[in-house]
C-alpha positions as CSV (number, residue, x, y, z in Angstrom):
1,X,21.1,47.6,60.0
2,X,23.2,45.8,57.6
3,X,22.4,42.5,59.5
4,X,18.6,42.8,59.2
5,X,18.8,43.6,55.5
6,X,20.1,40.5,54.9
7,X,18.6,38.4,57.3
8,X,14.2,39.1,56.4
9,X,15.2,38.2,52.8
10,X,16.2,35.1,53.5
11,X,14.1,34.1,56.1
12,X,11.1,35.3,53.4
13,X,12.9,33.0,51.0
14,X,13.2,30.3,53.4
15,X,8.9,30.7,54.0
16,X,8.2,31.5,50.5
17,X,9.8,28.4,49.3
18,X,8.2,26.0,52.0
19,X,5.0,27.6,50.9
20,X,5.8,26.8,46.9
21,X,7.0,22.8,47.9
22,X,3.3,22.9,49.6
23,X,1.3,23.9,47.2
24,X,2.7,22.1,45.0
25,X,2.7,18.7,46.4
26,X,-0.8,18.4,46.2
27,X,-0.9,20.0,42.3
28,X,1.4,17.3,41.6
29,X,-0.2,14.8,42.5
30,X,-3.7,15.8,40.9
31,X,-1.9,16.0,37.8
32,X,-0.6,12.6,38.1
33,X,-4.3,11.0,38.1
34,X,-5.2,8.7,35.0
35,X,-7.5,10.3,32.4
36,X,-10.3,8.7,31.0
37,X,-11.1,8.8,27.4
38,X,-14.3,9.2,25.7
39,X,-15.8,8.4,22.8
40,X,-16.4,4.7,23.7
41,X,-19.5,3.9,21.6
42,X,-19.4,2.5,18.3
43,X,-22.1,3.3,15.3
44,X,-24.0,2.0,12.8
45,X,-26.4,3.3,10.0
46,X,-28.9,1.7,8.0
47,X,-30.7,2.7,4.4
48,X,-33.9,1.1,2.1
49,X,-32.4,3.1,-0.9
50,X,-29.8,5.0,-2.3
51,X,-29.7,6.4,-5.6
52,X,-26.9,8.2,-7.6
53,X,-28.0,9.1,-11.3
54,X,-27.3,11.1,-13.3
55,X,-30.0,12.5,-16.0
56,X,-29.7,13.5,-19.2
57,X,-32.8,15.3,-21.1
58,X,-33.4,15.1,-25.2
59,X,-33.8,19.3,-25.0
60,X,-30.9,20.1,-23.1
61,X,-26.7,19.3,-23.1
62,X,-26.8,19.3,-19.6
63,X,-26.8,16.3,-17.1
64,X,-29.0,16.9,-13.8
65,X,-28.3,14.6,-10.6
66,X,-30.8,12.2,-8.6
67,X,-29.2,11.8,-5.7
68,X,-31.8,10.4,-3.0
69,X,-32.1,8.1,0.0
70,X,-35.4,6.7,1.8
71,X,-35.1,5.3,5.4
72,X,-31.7,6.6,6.1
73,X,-30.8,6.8,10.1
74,X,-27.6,6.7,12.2
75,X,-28.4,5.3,15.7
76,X,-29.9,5.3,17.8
77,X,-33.3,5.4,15.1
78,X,-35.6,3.5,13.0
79,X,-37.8,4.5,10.1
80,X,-40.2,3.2,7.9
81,X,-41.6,4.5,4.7
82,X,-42.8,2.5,1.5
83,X,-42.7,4.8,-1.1
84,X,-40.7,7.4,-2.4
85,X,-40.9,10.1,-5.2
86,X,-38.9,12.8,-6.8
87,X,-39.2,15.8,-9.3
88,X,-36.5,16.7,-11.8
89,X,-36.8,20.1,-13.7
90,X,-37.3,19.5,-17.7
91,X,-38.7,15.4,-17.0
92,X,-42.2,15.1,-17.6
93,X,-43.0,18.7,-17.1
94,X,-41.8,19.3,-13.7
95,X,-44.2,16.7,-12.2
96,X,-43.7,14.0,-9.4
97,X,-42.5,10.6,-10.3
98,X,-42.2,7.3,-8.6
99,X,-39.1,6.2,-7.6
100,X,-39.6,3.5,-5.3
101,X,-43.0,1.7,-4.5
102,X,-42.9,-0.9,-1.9
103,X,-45.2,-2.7,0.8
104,X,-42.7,-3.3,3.7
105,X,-39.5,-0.6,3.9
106,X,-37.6,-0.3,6.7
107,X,-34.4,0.7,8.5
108,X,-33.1,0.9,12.2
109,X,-30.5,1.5,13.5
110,X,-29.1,0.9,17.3
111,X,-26.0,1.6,19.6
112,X,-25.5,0.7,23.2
113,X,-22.4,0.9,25.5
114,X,-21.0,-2.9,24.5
115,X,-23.0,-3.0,20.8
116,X,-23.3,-1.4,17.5
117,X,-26.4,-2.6,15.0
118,X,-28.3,-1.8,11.5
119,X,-30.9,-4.0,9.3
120,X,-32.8,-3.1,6.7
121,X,-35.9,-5.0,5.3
122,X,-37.4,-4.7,2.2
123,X,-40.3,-6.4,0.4
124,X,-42.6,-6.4,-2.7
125,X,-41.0,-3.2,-4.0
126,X,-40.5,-1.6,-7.1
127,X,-38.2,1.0,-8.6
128,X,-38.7,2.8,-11.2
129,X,-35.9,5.9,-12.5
130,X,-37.0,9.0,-14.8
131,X,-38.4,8.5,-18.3
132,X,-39.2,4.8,-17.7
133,X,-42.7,5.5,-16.1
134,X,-44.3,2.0,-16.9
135,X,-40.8,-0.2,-17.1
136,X,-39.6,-1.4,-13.2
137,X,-35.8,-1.5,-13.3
138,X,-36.0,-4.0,-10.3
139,X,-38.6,-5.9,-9.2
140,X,-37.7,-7.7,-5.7
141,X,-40.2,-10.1,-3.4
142,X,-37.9,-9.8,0.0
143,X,-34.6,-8.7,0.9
144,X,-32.7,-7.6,3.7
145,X,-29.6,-6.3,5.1
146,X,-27.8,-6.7,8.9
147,X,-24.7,-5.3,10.5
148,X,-23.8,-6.1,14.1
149,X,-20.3,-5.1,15.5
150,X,-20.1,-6.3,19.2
151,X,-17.0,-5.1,21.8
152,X,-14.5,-7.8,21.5
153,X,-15.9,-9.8,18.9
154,X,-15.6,-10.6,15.3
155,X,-18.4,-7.9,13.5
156,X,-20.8,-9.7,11.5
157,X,-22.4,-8.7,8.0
158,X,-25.1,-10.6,6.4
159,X,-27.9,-10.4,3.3
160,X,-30.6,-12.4,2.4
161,X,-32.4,-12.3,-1.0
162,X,-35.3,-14.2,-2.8
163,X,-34.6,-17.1,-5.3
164,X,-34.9,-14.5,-8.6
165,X,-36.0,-10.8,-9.3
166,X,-37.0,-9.1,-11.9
167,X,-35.1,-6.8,-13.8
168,X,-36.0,-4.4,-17.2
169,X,-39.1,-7.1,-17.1
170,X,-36.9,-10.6,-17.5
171,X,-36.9,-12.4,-14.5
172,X,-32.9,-13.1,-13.5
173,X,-32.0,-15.9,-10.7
174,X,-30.0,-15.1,-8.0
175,X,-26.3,-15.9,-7.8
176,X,-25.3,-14.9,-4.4
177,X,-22.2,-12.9,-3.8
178,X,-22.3,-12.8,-8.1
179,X,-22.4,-10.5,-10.7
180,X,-25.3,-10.4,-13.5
181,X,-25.7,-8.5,-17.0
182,X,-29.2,-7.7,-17.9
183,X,-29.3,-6.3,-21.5
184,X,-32.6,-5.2,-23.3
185,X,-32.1,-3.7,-26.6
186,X,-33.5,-0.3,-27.2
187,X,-34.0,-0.2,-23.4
188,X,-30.5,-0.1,-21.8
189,X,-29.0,-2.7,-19.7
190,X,-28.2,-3.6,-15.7
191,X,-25.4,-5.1,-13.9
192,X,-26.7,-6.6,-10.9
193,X,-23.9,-7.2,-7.8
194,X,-26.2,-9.1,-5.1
195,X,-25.6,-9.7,-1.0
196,X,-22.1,-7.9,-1.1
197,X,-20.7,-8.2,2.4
198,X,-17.6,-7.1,3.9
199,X,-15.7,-7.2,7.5
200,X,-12.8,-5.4,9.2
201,X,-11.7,-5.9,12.5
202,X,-14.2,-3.3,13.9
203,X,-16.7,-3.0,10.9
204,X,-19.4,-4.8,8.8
205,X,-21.6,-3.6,6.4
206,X,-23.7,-5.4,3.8
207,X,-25.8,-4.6,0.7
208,X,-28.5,-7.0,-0.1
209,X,-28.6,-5.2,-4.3
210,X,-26.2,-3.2,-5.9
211,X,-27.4,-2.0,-9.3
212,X,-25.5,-0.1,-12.4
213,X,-27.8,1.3,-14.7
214,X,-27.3,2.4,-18.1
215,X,-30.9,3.0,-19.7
216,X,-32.1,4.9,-22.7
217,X,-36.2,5.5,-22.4
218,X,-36.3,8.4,-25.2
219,X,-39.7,8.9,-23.0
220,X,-40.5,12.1,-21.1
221,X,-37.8,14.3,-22.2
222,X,-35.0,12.1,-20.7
223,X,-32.3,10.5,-23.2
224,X,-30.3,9.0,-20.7
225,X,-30.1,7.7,-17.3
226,X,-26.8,6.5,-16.1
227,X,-25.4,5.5,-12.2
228,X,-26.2,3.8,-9.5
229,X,-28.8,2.3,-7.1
230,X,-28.6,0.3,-4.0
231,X,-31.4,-1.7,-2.4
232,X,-31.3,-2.7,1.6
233,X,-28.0,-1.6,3.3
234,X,-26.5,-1.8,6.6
235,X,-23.3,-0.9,8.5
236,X,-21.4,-0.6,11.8
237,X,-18.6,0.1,13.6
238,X,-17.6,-1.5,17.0
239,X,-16.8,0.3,20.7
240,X,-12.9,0.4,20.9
241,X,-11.8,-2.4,23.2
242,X,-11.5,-1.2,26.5
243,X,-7.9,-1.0,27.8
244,X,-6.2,-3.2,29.5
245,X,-5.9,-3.0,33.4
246,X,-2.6,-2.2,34.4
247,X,-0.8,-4.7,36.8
248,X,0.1,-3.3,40.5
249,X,3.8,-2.9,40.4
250,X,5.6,-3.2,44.0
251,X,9.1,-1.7,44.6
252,X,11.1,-4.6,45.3
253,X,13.5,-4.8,48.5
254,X,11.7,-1.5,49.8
255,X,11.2,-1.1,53.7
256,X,7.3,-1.8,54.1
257,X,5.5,1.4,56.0
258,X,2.4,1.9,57.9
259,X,-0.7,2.8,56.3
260,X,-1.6,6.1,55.9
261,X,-5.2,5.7,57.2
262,X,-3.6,3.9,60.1
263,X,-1.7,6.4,61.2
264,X,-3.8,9.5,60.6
265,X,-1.8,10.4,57.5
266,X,-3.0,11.3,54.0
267,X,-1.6,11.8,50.9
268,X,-0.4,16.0,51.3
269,X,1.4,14.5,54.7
270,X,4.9,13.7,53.1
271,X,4.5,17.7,51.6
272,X,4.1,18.9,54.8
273,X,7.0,17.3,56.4
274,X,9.1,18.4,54.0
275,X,7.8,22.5,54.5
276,X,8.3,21.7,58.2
277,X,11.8,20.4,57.7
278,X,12.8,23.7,55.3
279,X,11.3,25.6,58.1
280,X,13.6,24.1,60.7
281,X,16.5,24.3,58.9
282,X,15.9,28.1,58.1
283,X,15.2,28.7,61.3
284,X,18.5,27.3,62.6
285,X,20.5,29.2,59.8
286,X,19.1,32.2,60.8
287,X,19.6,31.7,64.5
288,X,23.7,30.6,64.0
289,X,23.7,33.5,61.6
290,X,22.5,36.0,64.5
291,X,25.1,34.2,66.8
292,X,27.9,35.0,64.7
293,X,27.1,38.4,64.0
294,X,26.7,39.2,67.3
């Protein structure tokens, strides 16, 4: 009795853990593959105009925001639209208003696996902001804005701009990568930032106008009209760079053996041969074991 109570646990043991080693061999193994990571595009975005005002009306303490955009798309898109218009509670009744008036507006934007792109093109436009109905604050002929961020290379931001716009109705030349003040008394005044342009490592964007705007029309119920605007941008960001390939490193001094497909062997044979040896050497335990005992 007291010698097959102790003999089936062991020789389950002896199977169980064969069992374990070969299921496992296999597990470890899958777990060893290499993962791939994703995420491996870049980006890029692209907008006619951006505005960020803030309004102030003759009958009211309170400040109400213009915050607005025409043409904006993330890749893969393109849009075109020449005009834009806005309504601001308390200005000019509650009725539409021109913002932007142009005869060519235009953004796209495009991504592929190696490539990341954005351009905007702009020309013959107008913008106009609340209470100044009749007054352009920027009048512009042509401008245009590119980003392109290629895998592996150096990104790439660029603007173009005509030789003068117009601006509060004085016609201002066109320092590029410069800074201009526009004053008009009892109008407001403009500082002009044209073709600003930066680059990273993986990113470009440029901005063919940046405008500050400080204005006082005293027309349509607005007092004041302070903030920004922003005329033809672009930006990207390039694909990661893909990873370098990892050299093949060979055990040195090691014994060379056959191939696996040679032989008939695949890669759960070396787990196999070792359950098979575990289950030898149980079996020969148990057998000595009986020997004694008996």
């Amino acid at each position: 009795m007291n010698g097959t109570t102790f003999r089936m646990p062991a020789r389950r043991l002896a199977a169980a853990a064969a069992a374990t080693a070969l299921a496992a061999g296999p597990a470890v193994l899958a777990g060893a593959a290499p993962a791939h990571a994703t995420g491996d595009r870049g980006s890029a975005r692209a907008a006619v105009l951006r505005t960020g005002l803030d309004v102030s009306l003759l009958n009211k303490t309170v400040q109400v925001p213009l915050a607005l955009s025409l043409d904006e798309v993330r890749a893969p898109r393109s849009a075109e639209k020449t005009s834009l218009t806005a309504t601001l509670d308390g200005v000019d009744g509650g009725r539409p208003f021109s913002v932007l008036k142009a005869e060519v507006a235009r953004a796209e934007a495009t991504v592929t696996a190696d490539r990341a792109e954005a351009s905007t093109r702009l020309a013959r436009a107008r913008l106009h902001v609340p209470g100044l109905p009749l007054l352009s604050v920027v009048e512009v002929d042509a401008v245009t804005a590119k980003a392109t961020c290629a895998r592996g290379a150096a990104p790439v931001a660029s603007a173009t701009l005509p030789a003068s716009v117009t601006v509060l109705g004085k016609r201002v030349s066109v320092t590029t990568g410069g800074t201009t003040d526009v004053k008009v008394p009892g109008v407001g005044e403009v500082r002009l930032d044209f073709a600003h342009r930066a680059t990273t490592s993986r990113t470009a964007a440029a901005t063919a106008l940046r405008l500050r705007v400080t204005v006082n029309p005293l027309h349509l119920n607005v007092a004041e009209v302070e903030g920004t605007l922003t005329l033809a941008e672009a930006a990207c960001e390039a694909p990661p760079p893909r990873p370098a390939p990892k050299p093949e490193v060979k055990p040195q001094g090691a014994p060379e053996t056959a191939d696996l497909a040679e032989t008939g062997g695949t890669s759960v044979t070396p787990w196999l041969a070792a359950g098979a040896t575990v289950l030898l050497a149980t079996g020969a335990g148990a057998v000595a074991l009986a020997r004694r005992r008996n």
